[in-house]
N, C-alpha and C positions, 0 to 999 in steps of 0.2 A: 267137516262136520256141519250136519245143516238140518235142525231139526224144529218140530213146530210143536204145540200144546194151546190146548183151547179149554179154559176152563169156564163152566155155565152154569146158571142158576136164574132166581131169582133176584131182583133187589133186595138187599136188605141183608143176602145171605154172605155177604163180608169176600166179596171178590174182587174189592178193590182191590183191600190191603194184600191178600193171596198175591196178585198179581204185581203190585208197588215190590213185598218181598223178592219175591222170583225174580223179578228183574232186576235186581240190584246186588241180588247175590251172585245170576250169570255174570255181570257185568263185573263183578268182581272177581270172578271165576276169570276173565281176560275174553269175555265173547261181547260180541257183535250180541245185539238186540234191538227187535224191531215188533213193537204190540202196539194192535189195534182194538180197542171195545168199542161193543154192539150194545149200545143200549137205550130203553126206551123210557117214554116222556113219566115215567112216575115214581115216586120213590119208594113202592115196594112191589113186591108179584112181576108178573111178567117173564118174562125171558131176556136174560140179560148174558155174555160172554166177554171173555179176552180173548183175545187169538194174539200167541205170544212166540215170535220165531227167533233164535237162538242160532250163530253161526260165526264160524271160523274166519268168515270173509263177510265183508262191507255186504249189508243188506236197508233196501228202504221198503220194501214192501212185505205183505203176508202171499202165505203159499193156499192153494187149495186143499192138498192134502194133508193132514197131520199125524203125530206119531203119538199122538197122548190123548189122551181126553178125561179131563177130571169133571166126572157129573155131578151136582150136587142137587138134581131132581130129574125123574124118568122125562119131561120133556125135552133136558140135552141131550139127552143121549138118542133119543125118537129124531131131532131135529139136525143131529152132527154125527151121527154113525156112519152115514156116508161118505165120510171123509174121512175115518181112520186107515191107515193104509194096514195093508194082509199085515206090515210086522210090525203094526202100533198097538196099542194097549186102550182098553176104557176103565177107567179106575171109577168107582161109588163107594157107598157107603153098605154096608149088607141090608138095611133096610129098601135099596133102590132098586126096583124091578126093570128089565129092559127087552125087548126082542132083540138080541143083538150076546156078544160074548163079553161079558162084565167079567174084571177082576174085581171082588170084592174085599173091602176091608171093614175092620172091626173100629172105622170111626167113631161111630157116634156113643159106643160103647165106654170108647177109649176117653174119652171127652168127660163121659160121665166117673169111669174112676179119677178122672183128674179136678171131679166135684167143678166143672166148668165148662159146660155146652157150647161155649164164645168161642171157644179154640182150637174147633171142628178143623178148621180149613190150615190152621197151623200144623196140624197131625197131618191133611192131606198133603201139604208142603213136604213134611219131612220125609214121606214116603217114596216123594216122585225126586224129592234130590237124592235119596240112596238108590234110586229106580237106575238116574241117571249117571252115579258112581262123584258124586260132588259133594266131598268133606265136609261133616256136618258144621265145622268151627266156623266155615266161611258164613254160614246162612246166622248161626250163634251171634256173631259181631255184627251182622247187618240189624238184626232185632234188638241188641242192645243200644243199639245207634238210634232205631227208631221210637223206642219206645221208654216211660218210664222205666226205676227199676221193679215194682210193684206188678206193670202189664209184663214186661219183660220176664223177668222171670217163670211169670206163667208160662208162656209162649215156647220159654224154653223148654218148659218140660215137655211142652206138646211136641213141639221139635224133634226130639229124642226118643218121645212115643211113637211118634209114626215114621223115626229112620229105621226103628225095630219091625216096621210093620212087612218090608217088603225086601227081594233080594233085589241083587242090582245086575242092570243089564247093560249100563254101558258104562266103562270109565274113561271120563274126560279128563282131558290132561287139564293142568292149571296154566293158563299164562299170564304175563304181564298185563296189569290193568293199567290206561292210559285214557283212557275214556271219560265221557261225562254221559248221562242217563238226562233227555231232554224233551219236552214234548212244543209243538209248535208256537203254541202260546206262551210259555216261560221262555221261549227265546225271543220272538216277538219285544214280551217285556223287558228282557233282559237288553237284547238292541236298542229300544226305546230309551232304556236307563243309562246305557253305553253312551250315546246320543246325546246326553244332558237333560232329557227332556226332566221336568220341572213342575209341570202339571197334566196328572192325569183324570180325566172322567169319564163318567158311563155308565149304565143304566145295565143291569145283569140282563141279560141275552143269549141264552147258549145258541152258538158255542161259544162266545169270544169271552164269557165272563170270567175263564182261566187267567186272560190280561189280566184286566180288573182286579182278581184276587191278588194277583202276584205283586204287580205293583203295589198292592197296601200292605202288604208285609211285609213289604221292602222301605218305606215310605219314609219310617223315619230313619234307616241304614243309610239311604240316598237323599235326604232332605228335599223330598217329593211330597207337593200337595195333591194328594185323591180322595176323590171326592164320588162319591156315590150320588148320582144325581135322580129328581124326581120322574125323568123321562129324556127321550132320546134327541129331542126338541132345543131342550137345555143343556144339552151334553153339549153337543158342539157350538152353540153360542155363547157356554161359559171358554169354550179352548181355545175360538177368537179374541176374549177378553182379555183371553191371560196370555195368547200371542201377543197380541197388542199390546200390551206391558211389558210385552220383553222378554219373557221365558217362553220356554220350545216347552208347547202344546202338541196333548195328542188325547183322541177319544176313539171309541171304537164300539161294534154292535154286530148285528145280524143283517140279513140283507131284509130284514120286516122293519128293525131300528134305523139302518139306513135311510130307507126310505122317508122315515120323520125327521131325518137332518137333511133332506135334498135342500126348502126353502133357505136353511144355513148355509147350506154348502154352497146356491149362486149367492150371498153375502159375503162368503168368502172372496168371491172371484170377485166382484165389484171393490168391496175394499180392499184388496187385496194385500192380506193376510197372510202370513205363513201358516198352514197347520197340515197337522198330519193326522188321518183317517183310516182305520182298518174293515172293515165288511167282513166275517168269519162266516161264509158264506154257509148255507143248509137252504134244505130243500121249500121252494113255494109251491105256489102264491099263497098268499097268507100266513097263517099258521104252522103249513106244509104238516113235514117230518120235525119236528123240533131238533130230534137228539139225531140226527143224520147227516149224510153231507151228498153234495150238488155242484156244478161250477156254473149255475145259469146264470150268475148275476154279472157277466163279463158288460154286456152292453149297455145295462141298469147303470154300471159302473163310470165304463167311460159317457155315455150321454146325459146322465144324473143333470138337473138344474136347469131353473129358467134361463135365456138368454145365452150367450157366447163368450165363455173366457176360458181359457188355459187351466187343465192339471194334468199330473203325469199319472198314469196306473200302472202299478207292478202287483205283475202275480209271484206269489211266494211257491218255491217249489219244494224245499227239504227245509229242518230247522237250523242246517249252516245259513244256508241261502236265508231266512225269515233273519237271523241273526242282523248279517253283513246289508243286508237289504234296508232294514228299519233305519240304520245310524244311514243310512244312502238317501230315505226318505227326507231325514228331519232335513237334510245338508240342501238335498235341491230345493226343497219346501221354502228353505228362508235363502236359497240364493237368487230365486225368482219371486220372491212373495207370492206363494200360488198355494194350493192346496195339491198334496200329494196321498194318492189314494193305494192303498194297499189291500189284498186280494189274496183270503187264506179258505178256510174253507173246515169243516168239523174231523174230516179225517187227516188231515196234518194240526189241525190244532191242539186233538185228543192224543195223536199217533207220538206213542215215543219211542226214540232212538237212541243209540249210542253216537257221540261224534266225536273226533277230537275238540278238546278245549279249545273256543273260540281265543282267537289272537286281539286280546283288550291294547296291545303295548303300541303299535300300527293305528289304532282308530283318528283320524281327522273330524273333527269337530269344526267345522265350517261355519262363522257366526259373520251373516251380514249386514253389520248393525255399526253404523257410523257414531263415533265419540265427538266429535265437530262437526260443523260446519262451516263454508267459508261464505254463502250467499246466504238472502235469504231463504227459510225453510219453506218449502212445497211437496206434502205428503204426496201429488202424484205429478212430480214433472214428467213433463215430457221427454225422455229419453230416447237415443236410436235403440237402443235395445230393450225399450219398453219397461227396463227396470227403474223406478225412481230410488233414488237414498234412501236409505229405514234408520230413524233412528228413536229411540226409546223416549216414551214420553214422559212429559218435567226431569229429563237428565242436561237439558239445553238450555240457558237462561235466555225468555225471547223467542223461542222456537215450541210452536205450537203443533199437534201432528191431527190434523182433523181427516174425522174417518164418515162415510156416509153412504147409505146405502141406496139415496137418488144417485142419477148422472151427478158429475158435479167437475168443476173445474182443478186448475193442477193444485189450487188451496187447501178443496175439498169442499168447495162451497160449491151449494147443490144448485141446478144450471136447469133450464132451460131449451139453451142452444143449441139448433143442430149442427154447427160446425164443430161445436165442443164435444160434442156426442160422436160424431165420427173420428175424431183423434182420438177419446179416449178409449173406444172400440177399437181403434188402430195398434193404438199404445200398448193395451194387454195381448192383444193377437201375436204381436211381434215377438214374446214371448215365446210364445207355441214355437217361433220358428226355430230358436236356437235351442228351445228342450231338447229337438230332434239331435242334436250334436251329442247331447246325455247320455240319449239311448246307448243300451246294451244290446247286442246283438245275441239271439236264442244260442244256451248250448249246442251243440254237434256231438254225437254220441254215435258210434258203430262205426261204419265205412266212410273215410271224407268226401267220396263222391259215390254214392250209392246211387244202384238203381232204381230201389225202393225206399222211398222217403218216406217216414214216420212224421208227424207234426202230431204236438198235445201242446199243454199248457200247465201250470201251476203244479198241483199236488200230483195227477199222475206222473212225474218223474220218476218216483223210484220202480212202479210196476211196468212204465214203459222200459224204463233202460234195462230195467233186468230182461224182458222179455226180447228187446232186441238183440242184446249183449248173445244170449243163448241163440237166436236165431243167424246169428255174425255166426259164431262156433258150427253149426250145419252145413257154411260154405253159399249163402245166402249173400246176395250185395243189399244191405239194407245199414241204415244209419234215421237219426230221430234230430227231430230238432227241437226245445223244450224251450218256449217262451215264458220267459218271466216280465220286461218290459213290452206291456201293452199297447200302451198310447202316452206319447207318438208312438206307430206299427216301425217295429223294424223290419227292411225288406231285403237289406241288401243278401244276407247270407242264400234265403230264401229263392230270392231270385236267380242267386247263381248254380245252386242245386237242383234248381227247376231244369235246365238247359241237359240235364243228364237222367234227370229221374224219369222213368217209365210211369211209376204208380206211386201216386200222391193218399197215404192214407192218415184219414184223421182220426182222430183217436181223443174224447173227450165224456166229461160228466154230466152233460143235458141233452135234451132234446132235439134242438135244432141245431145244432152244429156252429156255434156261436162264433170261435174261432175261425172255423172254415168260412164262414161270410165274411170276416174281417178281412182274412186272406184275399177273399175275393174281389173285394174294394179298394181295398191298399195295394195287390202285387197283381190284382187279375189274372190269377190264380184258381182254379178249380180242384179239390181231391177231386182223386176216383173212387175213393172209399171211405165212409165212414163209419166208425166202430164208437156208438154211443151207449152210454147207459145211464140210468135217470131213478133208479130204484131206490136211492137212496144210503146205497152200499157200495164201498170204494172195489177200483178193480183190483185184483189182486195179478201177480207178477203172472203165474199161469191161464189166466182167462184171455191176458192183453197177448200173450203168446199164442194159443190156442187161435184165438180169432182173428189174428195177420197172417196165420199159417193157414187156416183157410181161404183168404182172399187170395194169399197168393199162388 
């Protein structure tokens, strides 16, 4: 079973909660779900959607075509009719006009005997879960879970009004539910908080400011300080301070917010600080697309900052992967003192999924922080591995930890010298060497030695694997490989694939091919095909199929 629903409107016209509902009553129901919204920079009018797909088997992406379409003004239906398949439905209200074959119903009528216009979309709820043959009790407890019993109540009746409204056309079975409903950025957080981290800041930024919120509702559950700061400037030089104190920091923004923590980000690397950094990537330059998503900031990312020092970037690809990645972050962040940069993006940030419950009981917690010492203390000795001792300051009687953001010698006293300048240049480079030991190498998805090589990165994982996975099943020699550590490049898988692949195709979210240059520099490497889009809308599993089945 594998079905899709896109319901549209306006802002304002309550399609959050529609959607937060439905998906947590499939989820309950024992399905697989995977929704994405489309929505723009303002909070009311406009054209705004969910696209919500529903399925018996592990799903990360949206389909093209769908089986539903709940309208809740004639411009969804003008803008999405193209996509109902011959044996899907358009569901409105009888006041909505369309060119197209509307099932009409008696919403907003219904609304009004229920003396409560508000609970418009709960009536269309209840109609499309008896549409789809799913017992009205399960959606009953989802609402009483969410809501007072005052709104609840209402809700319910609306519920009940609109499972009368319509007969039903498919019945799903119930299965076991085992699942969690998660969107990129509450796992982010959640890893974060797994992590230990201890202080969080940031300055609201869509997309990333779903972090943000989560953590402070969490803040006093986890005895976490967040802090909502005056700008993105401050954001990361308060998470240096409070690295530097001794709790695991982390702060995060837009690739526009970014940008105003680059001057902090080479402080980080001079002093070097542990902290950890996320970029929720959407479209520029500037302004761009606010509410949209993009992968252009990959280079932004790793070249970010004046002068020469070591971090590591990881692209997040699903929100297992943001989960197990973030607590991966904080670990290598303080076992190098370096800044580790993470790479999410609006459509895995917004995008929820169902996954199994992350494994908390396994988590390693990596703290590099010395309780003694036996010499005297020097915030940046000279080490063969470029790592000096970190230990917390005034926890050492006698041991001072000066920090400074000239050159400065291994005390931290600011220098001069250029002999001292070249070791300490030396000192943090060495670094860089052994990150590359860290690296993870890209998943491997389809054929182990395929003809035709796929490469993407970060968020397209789920619409590329689906779309190869289908293309494997045709008798097709093709397999995908899906970077998530950036820099240091991993090459080896890469390069050994290379030796058998015919056709190198890449497959990404900007314009110039961001990845494939990387490849080109690291493994000197050339696709022979690149399949980009930049629109500001994620691919979905049938596009990223459609368009390797042309190349090839």
């Amino acid at each position: 079973m594998d079905l899709s629903l896109i319901i549209g409107g306006q802002a304002g016209q309550g399609m959050d909660t529609f959607a937060s509902l439905f998906e947590k009553t499939m989820k309950r129901c024992g399905y697989n779900v995977y929704a994405y919204s489309d929505y723009m920079s303002r909070i009311r009018g406009g054209h705004n959607f969910f696209n919500i797909r529903i399925s018996s088997e592990s799903i990360l992406a949206v389909k093209d075509d769908i089986d539903i379409l709940f309208a809740l003004d004639e411009e969804t239906i003008k803008v999405h009719k193209h996509k109902v398949k011959d044996t899907g439905i358009i569901i409105a209200d009888e006041s909505i006009k369309g060119e197209a074959d509307i099932t009409h119903l008696k919403l907003s009528d219904t609304a009004r005997k229920l003396k409560n216009p508000r609970v418009i979309n709960t009536i269309g709820l209840g109609a499309i879960l008896k549409y789809l043959g799913v017992p009205v009790h399960i959606a009953s407890e989802v609402i009483r879970e969410e809501f007072n019993e005052e709104i609840a109540n209402a809700n319910l009746k609306a519920l009940e009004e609109g499972y009368r409204l319509m007969d039903a056309k498919y019945h799903l079975d119930i299965r076991e539910d085992n699942n969690i409903l998660i969107n990129g950025n509450e796992a982010v957080a959640l890893g974060a908080i797994a992590a230990g981290c201890k202080f969080y800041c940031g300055y609201p930024m869509t997309p990333s400011t779903g972090i943000l919120n989560f953590m402070a509702r969490h803040a006093d559950e986890f005895n976490i300080a967040v802090d909502q700061v005056e700008d993105e400037v401050a954001a990361l030089n308060m998470a240096l301070g409070a690295s530097y104190a001794g709790v695991r920091a982390m702060t995060g923004s837009s690739g526009g917010g970014f940008a105003l923590m680059v001057e902090a980000l080479s402080l980080a690397g001079i002093i070097e600080v542990p902290v950890v950094l996320i970029n929720v990537q959407r479209p520029g330059p500037a302004t761009g697309f606010p509410t949209r998503t993009e992968q252009a900031d990959l280079r932004f990312m790793i070249h970010a900052g004046h002068g020469e020092f070591p971090r590591m970037v990881i692209a997040l690809r699903d929100t297992e992967d943001a989960f197990y990645q973030t607590i991966r972050a904080f670990n290598i962040a303080e076992k190098y003192n370096i800044p580790v940069l993470l790479i999410s993006d609006q459509h895995l940030a917004d995008g929820v999924t169902t996954k199994k419950p992350f494994n908390f009981r396994d988590i390693s917690i990596e703290r590099n922080i010395q309780s003694s010492i036996e010499e005297e203390y020097k915030t940046y000795r000279l080490t063969e591995s470029g790592i000096s001792p970190r230990i917390i300051p005034g926890k050492i009687e006698g041991a001072t930890v000066l920090v400074d953001s000239d050159e400065h010698d291994e005390y931290g006293h600011i220098t001069e010298s250029g002999e001292i300048r070249t070791k300490m240049v030396d000192k943090r480079l060495r670094k860089f060497e052994l990150l590359k030991e860290e690296i993870n190498e890209p998943w491997l998805i389809g054929d182990e030695s395929p003809e035709n090589l796929v490469v993407c990165w970060g968020s397209t994982y789920g619409a590329v694997k689906e779309a190869v996975e289908n293309l494997k099943d045709e008798g097709i020699s093709i397999g995908t490989l899906v970077f998530g550590d950036i820099w240091p490049f991993p090459t080896k898988k890469l390069l050994e694939l290379n030796k058998k692949a015919r056709k190198i195709i890449d497959v990404e979210q900007n314009a110039t091919a961001q990845l494939d240059s990387l490849i080109r520099e690291e493994a000197l490497i050339k696709s022979d095909v690149k399949i980009l889009k930049y629109d500001g809308r994620p691919f979905t599993a049938d596009e990223v199929y459609r368009r390797i089945k042309e190349v090839l």
